[in-house]
C-alpha positions in Angstrom: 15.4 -32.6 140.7 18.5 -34.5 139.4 19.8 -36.9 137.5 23.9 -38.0 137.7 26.0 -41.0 136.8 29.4 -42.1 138.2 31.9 -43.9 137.1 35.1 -46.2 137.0 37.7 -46.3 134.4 38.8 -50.0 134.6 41.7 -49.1 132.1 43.3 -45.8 133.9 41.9 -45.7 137.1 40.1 -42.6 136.5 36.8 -41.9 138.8 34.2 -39.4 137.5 31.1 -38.4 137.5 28.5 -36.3 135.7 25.2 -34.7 136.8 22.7 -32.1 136.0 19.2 -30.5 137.3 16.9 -28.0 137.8 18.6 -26.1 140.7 21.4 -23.9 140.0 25.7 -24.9 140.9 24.4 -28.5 141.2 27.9 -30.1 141.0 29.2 -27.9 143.9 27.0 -29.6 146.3 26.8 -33.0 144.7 30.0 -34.1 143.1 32.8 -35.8 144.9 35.9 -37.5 143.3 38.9 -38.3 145.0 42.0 -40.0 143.1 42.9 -43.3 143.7 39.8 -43.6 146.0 36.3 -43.2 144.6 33.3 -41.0 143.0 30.4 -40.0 145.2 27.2 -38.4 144.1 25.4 -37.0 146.8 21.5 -35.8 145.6 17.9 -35.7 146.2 18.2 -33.4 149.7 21.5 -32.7 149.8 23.6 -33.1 152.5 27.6 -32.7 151.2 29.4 -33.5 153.9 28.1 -37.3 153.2 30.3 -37.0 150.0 33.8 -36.6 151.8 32.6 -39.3 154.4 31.9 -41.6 151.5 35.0 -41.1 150.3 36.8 -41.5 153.5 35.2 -44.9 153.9 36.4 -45.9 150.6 39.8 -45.1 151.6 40.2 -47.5 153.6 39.5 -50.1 151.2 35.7 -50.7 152.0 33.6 -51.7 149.0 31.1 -49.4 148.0 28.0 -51.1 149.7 29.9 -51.3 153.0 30.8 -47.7 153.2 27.4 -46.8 152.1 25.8 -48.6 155.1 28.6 -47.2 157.3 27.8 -43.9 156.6 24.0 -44.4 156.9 23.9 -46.7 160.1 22.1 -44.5 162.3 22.3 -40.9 160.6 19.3 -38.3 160.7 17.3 -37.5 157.8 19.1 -40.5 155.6 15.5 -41.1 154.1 15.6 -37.9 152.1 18.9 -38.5 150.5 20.4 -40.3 147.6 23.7 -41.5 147.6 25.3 -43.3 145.0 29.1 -44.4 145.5 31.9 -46.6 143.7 35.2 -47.8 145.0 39.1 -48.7 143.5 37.3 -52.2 143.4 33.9 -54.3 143.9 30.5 -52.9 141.9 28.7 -49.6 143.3 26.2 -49.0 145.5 23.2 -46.8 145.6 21.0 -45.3 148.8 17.3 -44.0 147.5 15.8 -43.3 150.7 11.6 -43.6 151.7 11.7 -39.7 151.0 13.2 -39.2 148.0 11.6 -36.7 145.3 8.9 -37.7 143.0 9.3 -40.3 140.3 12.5 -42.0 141.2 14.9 -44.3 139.7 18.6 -45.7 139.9 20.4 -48.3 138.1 24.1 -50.2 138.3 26.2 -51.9 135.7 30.0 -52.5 135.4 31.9 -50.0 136.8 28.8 -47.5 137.3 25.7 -46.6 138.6 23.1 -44.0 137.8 20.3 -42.8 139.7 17.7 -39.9 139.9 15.0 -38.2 141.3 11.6 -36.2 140.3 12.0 -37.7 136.8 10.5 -37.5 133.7 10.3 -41.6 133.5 12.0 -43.9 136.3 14.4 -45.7 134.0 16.0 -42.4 132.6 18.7 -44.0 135.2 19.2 -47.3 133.2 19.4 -45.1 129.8 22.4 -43.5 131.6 24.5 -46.5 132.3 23.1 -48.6 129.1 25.0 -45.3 127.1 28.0 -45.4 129.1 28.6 -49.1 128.9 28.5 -49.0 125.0 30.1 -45.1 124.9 34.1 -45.4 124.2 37.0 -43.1 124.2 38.0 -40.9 127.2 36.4 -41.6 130.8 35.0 -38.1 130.0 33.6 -38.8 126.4 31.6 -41.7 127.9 30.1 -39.7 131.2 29.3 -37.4 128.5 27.3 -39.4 126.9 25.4 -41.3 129.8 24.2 -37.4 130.4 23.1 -36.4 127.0 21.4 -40.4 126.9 19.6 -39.4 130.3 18.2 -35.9 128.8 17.1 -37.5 125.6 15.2 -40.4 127.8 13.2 -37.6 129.4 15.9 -36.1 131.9 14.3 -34.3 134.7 10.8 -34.0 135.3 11.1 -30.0 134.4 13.6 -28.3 132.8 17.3 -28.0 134.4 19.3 -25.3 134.4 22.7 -26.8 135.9 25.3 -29.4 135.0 29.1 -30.5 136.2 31.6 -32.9 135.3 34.1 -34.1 137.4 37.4 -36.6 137.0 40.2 -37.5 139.0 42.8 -39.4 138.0 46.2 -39.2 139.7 46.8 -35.7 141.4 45.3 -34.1 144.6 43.5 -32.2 142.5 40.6 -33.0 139.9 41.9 -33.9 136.1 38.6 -32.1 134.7 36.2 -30.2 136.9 33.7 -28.3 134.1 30.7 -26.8 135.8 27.3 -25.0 134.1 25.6 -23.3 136.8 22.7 -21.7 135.4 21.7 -22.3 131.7 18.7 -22.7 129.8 20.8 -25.5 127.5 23.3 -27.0 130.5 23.9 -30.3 129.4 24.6 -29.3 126.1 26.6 -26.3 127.1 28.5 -28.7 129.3 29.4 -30.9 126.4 30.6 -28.1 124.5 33.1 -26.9 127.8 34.3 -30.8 127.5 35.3 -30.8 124.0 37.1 -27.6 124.8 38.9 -28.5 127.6 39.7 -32.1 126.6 42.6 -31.2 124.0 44.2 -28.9 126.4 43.9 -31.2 129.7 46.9 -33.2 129.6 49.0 -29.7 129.0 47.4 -27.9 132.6 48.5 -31.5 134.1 51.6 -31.1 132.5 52.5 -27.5 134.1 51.5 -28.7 137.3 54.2 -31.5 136.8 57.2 -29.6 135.7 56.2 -26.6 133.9 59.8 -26.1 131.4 58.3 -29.5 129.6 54.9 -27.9 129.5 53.3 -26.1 125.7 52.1 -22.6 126.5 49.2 -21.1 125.1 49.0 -17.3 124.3 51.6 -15.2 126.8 53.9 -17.8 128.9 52.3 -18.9 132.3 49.1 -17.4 130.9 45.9 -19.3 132.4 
């Protein structure tokens, strides 16, 4: 019931992630960035707290694969989750468990890793990263593009109704966090929030900086 990417930026640093499906407010369950840290995607059967443990493990400078098996040594109900994960160094790692949904799939290449479950076709995960490894541009532009590469290969088994995108770069708090939570077009309504926020992203980051140096749009201090 969904299919997501994540992602490192080997240039900035950045970590994001995009991710869409048939359930509604996917990216508030499944999306986990943290800056300076990592990107976890946490799907099939959700559990979210796995996300922030992820993330915790990569803190302390464990490579993806060895905070993925930290996290899953042991832990109940592991078989029905996917977890995909990616570190400040080292390639990702991806959990499908025996129980995961339908037709499944995931995939890895540099500085990614897709993966997916209840699928129109199993390598709609390998579309993903194949587009973001020849996408350019903005960490954002190219997660945008794995996503619309994964609905064009066939994208969920039925149709979805919910998409995110999230991006951390050097803040507490995320660079970009876009969400569609119920749409009959979320993926491209998603795309169309990111080419809407993208020329106005460096200007909230600004404000959040030192606000005197920051543009204003409409009525000072407006949001």
């Amino acid at each position: 019931m969904t299919f997501s990417l994540i992602a490192r930026c080997s240039k900035t640093g950045m970590f994001g992630m995009v991710i869409s499906s048939s359930s509604p407010a996917v990216a508030a369950r499944c999306a986990h960035v943290r800056a300076g840290v990592g990107v976890v995607a946490s799907q099939n059967i959700t559990d979210p707290a796995l996300g922030p443990l992820l993330l915790d493990q990569l803190a302390t400078g464990a490579e993806a694969a060895q905070a993925l098996q930290s996290v899953i040594t042991g832990r109940a109900h592991v078989d029905y989750r996917q977890l995909l994960a990616l570190g400040r160094t080292g390639p990702a790692a991806v959990h499908s468990g025996a129980q995961v949904l339908g037709v499944w799939g995931q995939a890895t290449g540099p500085d990614c890793a897709a993966g997916g479950n209840l699928l129109a076709a199993a390598d709609v995960p390998d579309k993903m990263v194949q587009a973001f490894v020849a996408a350019t541009g903005h960490l954002g532009d190219r997660l945008i593009a794995a996503l619309l590469a994964g609905l064009a290969a066939g994208g969920e088994a039925g149709p979805v109704h919910s998409a995110g995108l999230k991006i951390a770069d050097k803040l507490d708090w995320p660079l970009a966090d876009l969400r569609i939570d119920w749409s009959a077009r979320p993926i491209e309504d998603l795309a169309a929030a990111w080419a809407v926020f993208r020329p106005q992203m460096a200007a909230y980051v600004q404000r959040a900086i030192d606000p005197t140096q920051a543009p204003s749009y409409g009525v000072p201090g407006d949001e």
